[in-house]
N, C-alpha and C positions, 0 to 999 in steps of 0.2 A: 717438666714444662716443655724440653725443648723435642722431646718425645713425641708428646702429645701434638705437639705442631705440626712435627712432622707426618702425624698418622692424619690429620687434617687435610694438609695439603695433598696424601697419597689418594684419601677416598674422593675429594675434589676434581683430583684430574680423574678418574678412572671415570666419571659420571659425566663428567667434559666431553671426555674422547667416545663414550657411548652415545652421549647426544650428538655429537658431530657425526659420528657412522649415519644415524638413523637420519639425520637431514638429509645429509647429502643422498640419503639411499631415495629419498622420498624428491626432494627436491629437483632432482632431474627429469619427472615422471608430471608433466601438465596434464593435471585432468579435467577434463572437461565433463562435466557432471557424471555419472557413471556411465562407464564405457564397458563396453564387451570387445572381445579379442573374435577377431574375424579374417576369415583366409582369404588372403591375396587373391586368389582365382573369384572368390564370392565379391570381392571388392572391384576388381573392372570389370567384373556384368551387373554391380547396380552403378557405377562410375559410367555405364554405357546407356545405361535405362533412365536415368537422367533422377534418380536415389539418393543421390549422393550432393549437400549442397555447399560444404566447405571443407578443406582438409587441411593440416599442419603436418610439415616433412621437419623432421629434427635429426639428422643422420640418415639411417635405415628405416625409423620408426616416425609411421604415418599416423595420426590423429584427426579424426574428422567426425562430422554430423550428418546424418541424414535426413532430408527435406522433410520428417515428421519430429525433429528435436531429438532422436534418439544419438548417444555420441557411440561411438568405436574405434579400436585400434588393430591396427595390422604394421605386417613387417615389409619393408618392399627388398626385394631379394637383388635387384639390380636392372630391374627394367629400364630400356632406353627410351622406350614410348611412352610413358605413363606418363609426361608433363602433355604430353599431344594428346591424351585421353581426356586430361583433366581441363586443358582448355576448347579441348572440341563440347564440352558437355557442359560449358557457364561452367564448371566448378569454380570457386574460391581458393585461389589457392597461397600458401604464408608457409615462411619456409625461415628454420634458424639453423647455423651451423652447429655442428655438434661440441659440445662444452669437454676443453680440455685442459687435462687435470693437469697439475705440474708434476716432475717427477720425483718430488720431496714427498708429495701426496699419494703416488703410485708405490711406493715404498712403503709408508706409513700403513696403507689401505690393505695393503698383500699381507702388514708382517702383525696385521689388527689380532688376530683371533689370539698370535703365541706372545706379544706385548700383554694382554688382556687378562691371560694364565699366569703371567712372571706377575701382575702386580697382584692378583687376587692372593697367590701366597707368599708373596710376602707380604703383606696383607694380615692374613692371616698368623702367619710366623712371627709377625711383630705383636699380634693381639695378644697369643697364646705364651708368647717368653718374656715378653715386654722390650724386646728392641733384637735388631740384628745380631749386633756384637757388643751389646748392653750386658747388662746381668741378667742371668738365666735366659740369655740367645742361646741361639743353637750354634753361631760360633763363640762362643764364651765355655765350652764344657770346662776347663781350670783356671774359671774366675772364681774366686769366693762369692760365698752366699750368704756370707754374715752380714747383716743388718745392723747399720750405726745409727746411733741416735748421740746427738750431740749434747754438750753439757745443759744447754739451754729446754733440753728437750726429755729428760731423767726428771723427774717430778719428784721420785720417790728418795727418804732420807732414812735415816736410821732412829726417828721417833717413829715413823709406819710401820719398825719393826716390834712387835711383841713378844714375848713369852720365850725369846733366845738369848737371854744376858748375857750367858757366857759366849757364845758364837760370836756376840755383838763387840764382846771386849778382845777377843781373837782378830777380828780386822779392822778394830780400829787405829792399831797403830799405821796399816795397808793405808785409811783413811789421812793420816798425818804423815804419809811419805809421799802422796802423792801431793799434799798441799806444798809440804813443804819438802825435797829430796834432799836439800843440802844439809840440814839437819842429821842427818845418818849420814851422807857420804863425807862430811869433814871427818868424823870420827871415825872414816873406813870399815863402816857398817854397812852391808846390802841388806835391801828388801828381800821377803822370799817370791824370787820369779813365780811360781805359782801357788794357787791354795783350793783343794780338794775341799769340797764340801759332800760331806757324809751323813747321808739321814734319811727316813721313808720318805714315800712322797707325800707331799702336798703341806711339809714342815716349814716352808720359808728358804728353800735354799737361791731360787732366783730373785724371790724378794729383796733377799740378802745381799745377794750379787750386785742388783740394781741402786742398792738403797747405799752400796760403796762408792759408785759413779756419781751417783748425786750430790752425796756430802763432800768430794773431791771433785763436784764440778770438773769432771774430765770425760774425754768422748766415751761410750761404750759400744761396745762388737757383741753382739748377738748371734750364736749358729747354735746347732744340733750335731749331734755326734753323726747323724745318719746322714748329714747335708755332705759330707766330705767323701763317701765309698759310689761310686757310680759302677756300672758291669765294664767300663772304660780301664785296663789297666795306667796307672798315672795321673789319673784323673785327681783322685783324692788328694796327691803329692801334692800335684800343681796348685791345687786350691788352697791349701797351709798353706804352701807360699806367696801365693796372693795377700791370703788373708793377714799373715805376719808385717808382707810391704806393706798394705795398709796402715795397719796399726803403728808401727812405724814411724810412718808421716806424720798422724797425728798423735805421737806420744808426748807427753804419759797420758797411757789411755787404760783400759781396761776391757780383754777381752774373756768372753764367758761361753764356754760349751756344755751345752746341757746335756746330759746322757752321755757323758765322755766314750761310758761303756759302751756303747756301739762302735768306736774304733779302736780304744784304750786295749784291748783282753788280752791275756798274755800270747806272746808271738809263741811260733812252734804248732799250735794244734789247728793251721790252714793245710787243706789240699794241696795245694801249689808251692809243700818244701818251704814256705815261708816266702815265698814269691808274687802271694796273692794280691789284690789291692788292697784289704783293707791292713797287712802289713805293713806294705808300703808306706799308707796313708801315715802310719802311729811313727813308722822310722824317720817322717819328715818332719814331723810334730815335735819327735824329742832330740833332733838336731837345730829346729827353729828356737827349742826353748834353751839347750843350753851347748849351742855350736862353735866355732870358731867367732862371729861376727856378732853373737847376741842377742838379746834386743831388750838394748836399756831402756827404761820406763814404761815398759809392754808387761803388763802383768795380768796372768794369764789365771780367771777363778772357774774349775770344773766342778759337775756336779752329779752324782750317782749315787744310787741304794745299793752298789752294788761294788764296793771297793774290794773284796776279797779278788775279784775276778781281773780287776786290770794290771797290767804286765807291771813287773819288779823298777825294771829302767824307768818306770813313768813317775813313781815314787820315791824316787834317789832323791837324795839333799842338791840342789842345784837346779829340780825342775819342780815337780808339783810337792815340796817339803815340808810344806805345814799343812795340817788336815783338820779339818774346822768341821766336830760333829753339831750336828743341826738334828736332835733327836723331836719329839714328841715332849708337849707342852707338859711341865707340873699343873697343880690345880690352881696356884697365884698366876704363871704363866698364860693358862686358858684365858682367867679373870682378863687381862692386860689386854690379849686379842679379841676376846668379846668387849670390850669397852672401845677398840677403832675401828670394829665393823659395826657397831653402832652409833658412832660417828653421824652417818649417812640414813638413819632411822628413829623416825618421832616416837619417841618414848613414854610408856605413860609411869607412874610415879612408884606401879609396882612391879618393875620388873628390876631384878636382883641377878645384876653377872657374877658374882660370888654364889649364890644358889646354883645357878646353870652352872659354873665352872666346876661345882661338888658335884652335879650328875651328869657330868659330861669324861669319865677317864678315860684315855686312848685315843681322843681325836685331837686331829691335828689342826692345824689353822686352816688348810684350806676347808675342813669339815666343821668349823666353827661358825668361817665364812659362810656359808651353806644354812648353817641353822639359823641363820640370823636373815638369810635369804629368805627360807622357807616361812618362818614366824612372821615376813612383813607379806609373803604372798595369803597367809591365811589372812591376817587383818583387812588387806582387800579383797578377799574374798566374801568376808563379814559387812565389804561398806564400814568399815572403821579407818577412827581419823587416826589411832595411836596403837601402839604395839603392844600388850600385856604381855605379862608372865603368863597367861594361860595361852597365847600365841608360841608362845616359843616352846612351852611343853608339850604342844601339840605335835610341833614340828620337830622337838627332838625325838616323839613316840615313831613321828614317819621315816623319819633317817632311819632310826634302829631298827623299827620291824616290819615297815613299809604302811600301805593305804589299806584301811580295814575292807574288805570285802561283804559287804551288806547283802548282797546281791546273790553271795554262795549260801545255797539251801545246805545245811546238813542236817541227818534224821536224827531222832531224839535217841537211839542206840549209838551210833555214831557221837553226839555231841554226848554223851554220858561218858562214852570212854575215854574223849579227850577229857574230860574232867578228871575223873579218877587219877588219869595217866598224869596231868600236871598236880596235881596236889602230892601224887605220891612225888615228885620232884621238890616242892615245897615244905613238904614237911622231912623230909631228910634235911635238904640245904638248911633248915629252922635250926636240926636236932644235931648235926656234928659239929664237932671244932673248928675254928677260924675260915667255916664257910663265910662267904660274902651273904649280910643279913637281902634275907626274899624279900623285895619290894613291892611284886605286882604279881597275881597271876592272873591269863587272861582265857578265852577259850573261843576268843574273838576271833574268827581267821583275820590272817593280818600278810598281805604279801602271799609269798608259797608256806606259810605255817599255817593249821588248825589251831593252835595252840600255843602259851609261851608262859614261859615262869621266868621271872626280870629279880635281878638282882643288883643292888647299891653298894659298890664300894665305900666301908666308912671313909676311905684314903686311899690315896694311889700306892701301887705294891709294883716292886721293883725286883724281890725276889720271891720265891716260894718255900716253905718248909716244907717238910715230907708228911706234916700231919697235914695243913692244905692239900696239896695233892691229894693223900689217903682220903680227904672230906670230899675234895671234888670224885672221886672216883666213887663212891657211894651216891650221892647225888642224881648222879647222871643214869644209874642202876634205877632210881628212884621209880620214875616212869612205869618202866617196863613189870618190875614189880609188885605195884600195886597192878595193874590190868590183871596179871597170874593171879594177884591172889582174892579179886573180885569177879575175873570172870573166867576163870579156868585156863590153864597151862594152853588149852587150844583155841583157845581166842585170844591169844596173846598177837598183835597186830606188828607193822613192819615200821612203826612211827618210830622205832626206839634203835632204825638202826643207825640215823649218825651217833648216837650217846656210845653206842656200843663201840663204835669207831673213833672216839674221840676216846674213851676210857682205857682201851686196848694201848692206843699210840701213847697217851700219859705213862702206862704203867711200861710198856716199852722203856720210853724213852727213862724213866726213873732206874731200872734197870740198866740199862746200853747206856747213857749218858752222865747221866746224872749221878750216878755213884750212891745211890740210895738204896740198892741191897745187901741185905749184910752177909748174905752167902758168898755172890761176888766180887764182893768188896768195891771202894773207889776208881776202877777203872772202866776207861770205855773202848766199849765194844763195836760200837758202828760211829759212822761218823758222814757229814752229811759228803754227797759226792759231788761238785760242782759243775763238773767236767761232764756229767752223764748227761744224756739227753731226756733220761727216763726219771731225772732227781732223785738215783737209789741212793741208798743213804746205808746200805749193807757193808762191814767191812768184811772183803774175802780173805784177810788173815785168821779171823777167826774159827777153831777145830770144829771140827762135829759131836763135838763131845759139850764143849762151851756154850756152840747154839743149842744144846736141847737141854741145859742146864737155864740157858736166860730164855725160855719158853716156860719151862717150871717156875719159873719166880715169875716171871709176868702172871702165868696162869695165880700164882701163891697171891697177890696184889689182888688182881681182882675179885677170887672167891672169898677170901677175907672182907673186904668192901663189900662183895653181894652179901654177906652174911650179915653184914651190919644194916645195911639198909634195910633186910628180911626184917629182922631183928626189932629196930626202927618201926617199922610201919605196924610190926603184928602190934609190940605195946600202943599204939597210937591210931589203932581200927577205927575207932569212936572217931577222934578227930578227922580221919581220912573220909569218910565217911561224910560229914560237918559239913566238910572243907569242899568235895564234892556236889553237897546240896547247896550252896551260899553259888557255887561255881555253876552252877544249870540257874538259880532263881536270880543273878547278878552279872554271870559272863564273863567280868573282870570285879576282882575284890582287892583293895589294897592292902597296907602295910600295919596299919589300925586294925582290920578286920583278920588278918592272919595270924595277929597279936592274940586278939580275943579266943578264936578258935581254936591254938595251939593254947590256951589255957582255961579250954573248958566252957568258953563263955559263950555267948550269943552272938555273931559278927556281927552286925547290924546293919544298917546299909551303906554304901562306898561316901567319899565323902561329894562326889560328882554323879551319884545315881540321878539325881534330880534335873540336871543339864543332860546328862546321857538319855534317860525316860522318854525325854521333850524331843529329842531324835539328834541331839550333835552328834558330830564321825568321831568324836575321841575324846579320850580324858583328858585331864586335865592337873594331873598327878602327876610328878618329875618321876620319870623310871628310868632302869637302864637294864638293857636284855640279855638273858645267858642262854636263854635254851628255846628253842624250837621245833619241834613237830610235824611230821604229814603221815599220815597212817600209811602212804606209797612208799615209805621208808626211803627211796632213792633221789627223793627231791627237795629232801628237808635242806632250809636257810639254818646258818650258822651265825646269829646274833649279837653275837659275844663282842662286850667292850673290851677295851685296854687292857685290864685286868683282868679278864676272865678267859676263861680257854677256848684259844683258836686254833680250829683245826688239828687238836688232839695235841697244840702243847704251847704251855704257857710262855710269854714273853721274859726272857731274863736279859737283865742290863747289868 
């Protein structure tokens, strides 16, 4: 407020002092209707000719009229005669002394142009930082940048939290020390000065953060890991210790840095011998949190995806000591967080957050959040008063594979082979062991895919067996497969190279990692590198003899799988074939009709063909995506939910 006043009063005067220049500039200049500027020697030969019927001497400067109304101005240089000119000739003559200024005003007037510059930037410099030496002035560089908000001003509690019980029961004791501290301190208990939160993004971990502030009604401090390194050496220092005086004052408070990792990473691997700022920055941080002088009731919640990478010291018992992971919802968990982001959205009587939260594995709340976004922007797109179940299936088909493409022509050779290519994916995933059962194939472009074959988790999978694996490795063969053996080895097209790339890296990593060759038994051989800038993940301990031995077993993995899939599709022609035709006369065929067809029968038609026909942009059928497609082989979208393989390797917990 008192900001804003002051940038009031700044722009006030400076519109003041503009108007006053332009008065006075104008003000000393009597015009007499429009005048022309006329030379002294032309002015006493018509002042002689008798031309001339009135003038005004103000100074130097003559103003006068001539006997047909026209007015003019001239300078008079110092003539002694000219008053004997002007009364030898009737002139009229009127005369004012010259207006003199003060010299407060002769000061002010001179030093106008460089006054005018000082206040336009700061001006400026006050608009752009929000004050001088405010926060974020240009003299404030090691002020903190953290943003409080008071206990009255935290909305958020720990019922807003979903699908994190255990997280939630982690700080809640956090929550009962702040209410009450003496509670723990009579019994010579401390609180932990800080608490690591650990999880992907968009799982709830500043929710979390927030929703501890609120239930303890105590202030909170908001920053970024990246708010605290400037190119300024010191800078970053200064600013923890601001922000710790703060906190400070008003504790018990609670402060929270999001992406610690931006200053957190372990010290030793800077340019500058360890001298850099954002060193600096981390050795001020972990002397604020557990230094000589302390800081009782400052309790300090950080949060990263990224905890392997921040430095040892920051992790000690006495600073960030309790690590509170914040993973990815179960399927009850989703259920919890679709029930308070629908909350906020009119419901119509069929819409089932237990069904969504069964086709929904791998997303997080913020991505829940989202779908529950998207399901209420179709219904007003529809001019509907309520949200259906078939809104939100809409919106979970666009999350996963994106906006159908109506508009992209492709030729009936072209749309035949992305059939083939997805069915041969379909019926492998149908025909091996504990593949996730094929929910949908489409041949819809959809985003950067031609193509997709969708797969439902019956339940969320937390780990893998190596017959999994082995089933997804055949799978992904699937595609490519059938094209070879419908249209020849040399029309085999370039859509099948993420699969190859994703089946390669599984069988890699089951080898190297995973311990699931029996030639080189339970050890690993690579291992990821943190520290690289390139993400190699090679270990150079290993001989040259070892690496061409886990080349052979990867290679053994895959031919084995291609053989099965081969194998697969030869017994099951007819069906591919079926599967193909239902895929050109239908586009997308569900779960029902790939039942039928992989048992001989007639699919029939979708159960949404009839809404689709009429011209809706999507179905209406809960799916969830594992594979996708472009015959440019270098642009293919990777689909894949929770459970399904990302980027050539499965998520293990």
């Amino acid at each position: 407020m008192k900001n804003d006043m002051l940038k009031n009063i700044l722009i006030w005067t400076v519109v003041a002092t503009v108007m006053l220049s332009i008065f006075n500039h104008f003000s000393g200049q009597k015009l007499m209707g429009s005048s022309s500027q006329l030379a002294y020697s032309d002015f006493i030969d018509r002042v002689r000719d008798g031309s001339v019927s009135q003038v005004s001497i103000e100074g130097g400067t003559i103003h006068g009229v001539f006997t047909d109304g026209k007015a003019f101005t001239t300078y008079n240089p110092g003539d002694a005669g000219l008053m004997g000119d002007l009364l030898n000739n009737n002139v009229k003559v009127t005369a004012r002394p010259p207006e003199k200024q003060s010299l407060l005003m002769q000061i002010f007037i001179s030093w106008f142009p460089m006054l005018l510059l000082i206040a336009i930037w700061i001006f400026f410099m006050r608009s752009m930082s929000g004050g001088l030496g405010g926060k974020g002035g240009p003299m404030s560089f090691g002020k903190s940048k953290a943003r409080m908000l008071t206990d009255d001003q935290v909305k958020v509690t720990l019922e807003d939290v979903a699908g994190a019980d255990e997280a939630k029961e982690e700080v809640g004791e956090i929550v009962d020390f702040l209410r009450d501290p003496e509670k723990y301190q009579n019994l010579g208990g401390n609180i932990p000065r800080g608490v690591l939160m650990v999880g992907p993004p968009g799982t709830g971990k500043t929710l979390l953060a927030k929703a501890i502030a609120g239930e303890a009604k105590v202030p909170f401090f908001s920053i970024s890991g990246s708010d605290f390194v400037e190119m300024f050496v010191g800078v970053g220092a200064s600013r923890v210790r601001d922000m710790f005086e703060q906190a400070k004052a008003h504790s018990p408070c609670i402060i929270f840095i999001d992406e610690i990792d931006a200053v957190g990473r372990s010290r030793g691997a800077g340019m500058g011998g360890g001298n850099d700022e954002r060193e600096q920055t981390l050795n001020q941080m972990l002397v604020e949190m557990d230094g000589f002088e302390g800081s009782e009731g400052v309790i300090v919640i950080a949060a990263t995806n990224r905890a392997d990478v921040l430095d040892p010291a920051l992790l000690r018992p006495g600073r960030f000591d309790r690590q509170v992971t914040v993973g990815l919802p179960d399927v009850r968990g989703r259920e919890q967080i679709l029930k308070v982001h629908m909350r906020k959205v009119p419901l119509s009587d069929d819409v089932k957050p237990a069904l969504i939260a069964r086709g929904t594995p791998g997303f997080s709340g913020a991505d829940l959040a989202n779908l529950v976004n998207e399901a209420a922007l179709f219904a007003a797109r529809n001019n509907d008063r309520l949200v259906t179940q078939a809104h939100f299936e809409k919106a979970k088909d666009k999350i996963l594979m994106g906006v159908e493409r109506k508009s992209m022509v492709m030729s009936e050779e072209e749309k035949k082979l992305t059939a083939y290519h997805e069915a041969g994916h379909a019926i492998v995933g149908y025909s091996v062991p504990e593949h996730d059962p094929v929910y949908k194939v489409s041949i819809m472009p959809r985003g950067r895919a031609l193509g997709v074959t969708m797969y439902l988790p019956e339940e969320d999978s937390y780990s893998y067996s190596k017959r999994k694996l082995e089933s997804q490795l055949s799978s992904l063969y699937g595609g490519r497969i059938a094209e070879e053996m419908i249209f020849g080895a040399d029309a085999v097209t370039t859509g099948a190279s993420n699969d190859i790339m994703r089946a390669t890296q599984i069988a890699r990593n089951m080898v190297t990692k995973w311990g699931l060759s029996d030639k080189l038994g339970p050890l690993m051989y690579e291992e990821e590198d943190n520290g690289s800038l390139m993400g190699s993940s090679r270990n150079a301990n290993v001989s040259g003899e070892i690496s061409k031995e886990i080349d052979v077993e990867i290679r053994n993995f895959i031919d084995r799988n291609y053989q099965r899939a081969e194998q697969i599709l030869t017994d099951k022609i007819d069906v591919l074939h079926a599967m193909a035709d239902a895929l050109m006369q239908y586009e997308t065929i569900d779960s029902d009709q790939i039942k039928n067809l992989m048992e001989g029968k007639e699919p029939g038609e979708p159960k949404d063909w009839q809404e689709r026909s009429g011209g809706d942009d999507s179905s209406s059928t809960p799916v969830l995506s594992d594979e996708a497609e472009t015959p440019t082989g270098d642009t293919k979208t990777d689909l894949s939910s929770g459970d399904s393989v990302e980027g050539g390797e499965p998520k293990l917990h």
